[in-house]
C-alpha positions, 0 to 999 in steps of 0.5 A, a space after each residue: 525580183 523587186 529587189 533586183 529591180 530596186 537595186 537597178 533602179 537606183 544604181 540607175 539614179 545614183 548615175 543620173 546625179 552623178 552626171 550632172 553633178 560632173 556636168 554642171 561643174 564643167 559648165 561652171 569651170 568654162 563660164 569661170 577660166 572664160 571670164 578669166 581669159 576675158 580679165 587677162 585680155 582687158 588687162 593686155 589692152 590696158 597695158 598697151 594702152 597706157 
């Protein structure tokens, strides 16, 4: 029974990191291509400035 019990429990936490792991990196893709999108933005403006 408590090896059914730790087996869970960890199948449990292996998801948990997993998750943030998975989330954290979408955080940082979107904090990334919206930098990238601001770039390209301040870069069209300059064009047309110029």
């Amino acid at each position: 029974m408590k090896d059914i019990l730790d087996i869970v429990i960890l199948i449990m936490f292996v998801i948990m990191v997993a998750l943030f792991i998975i989330n954290f990196n979408r955080q940082q893709i979107k904090k990334h291509t919206d930098k990238i999108a601001k770039n390209e933005e301040k870069k069209a403006k300059d064009s047309i400035d110029e």
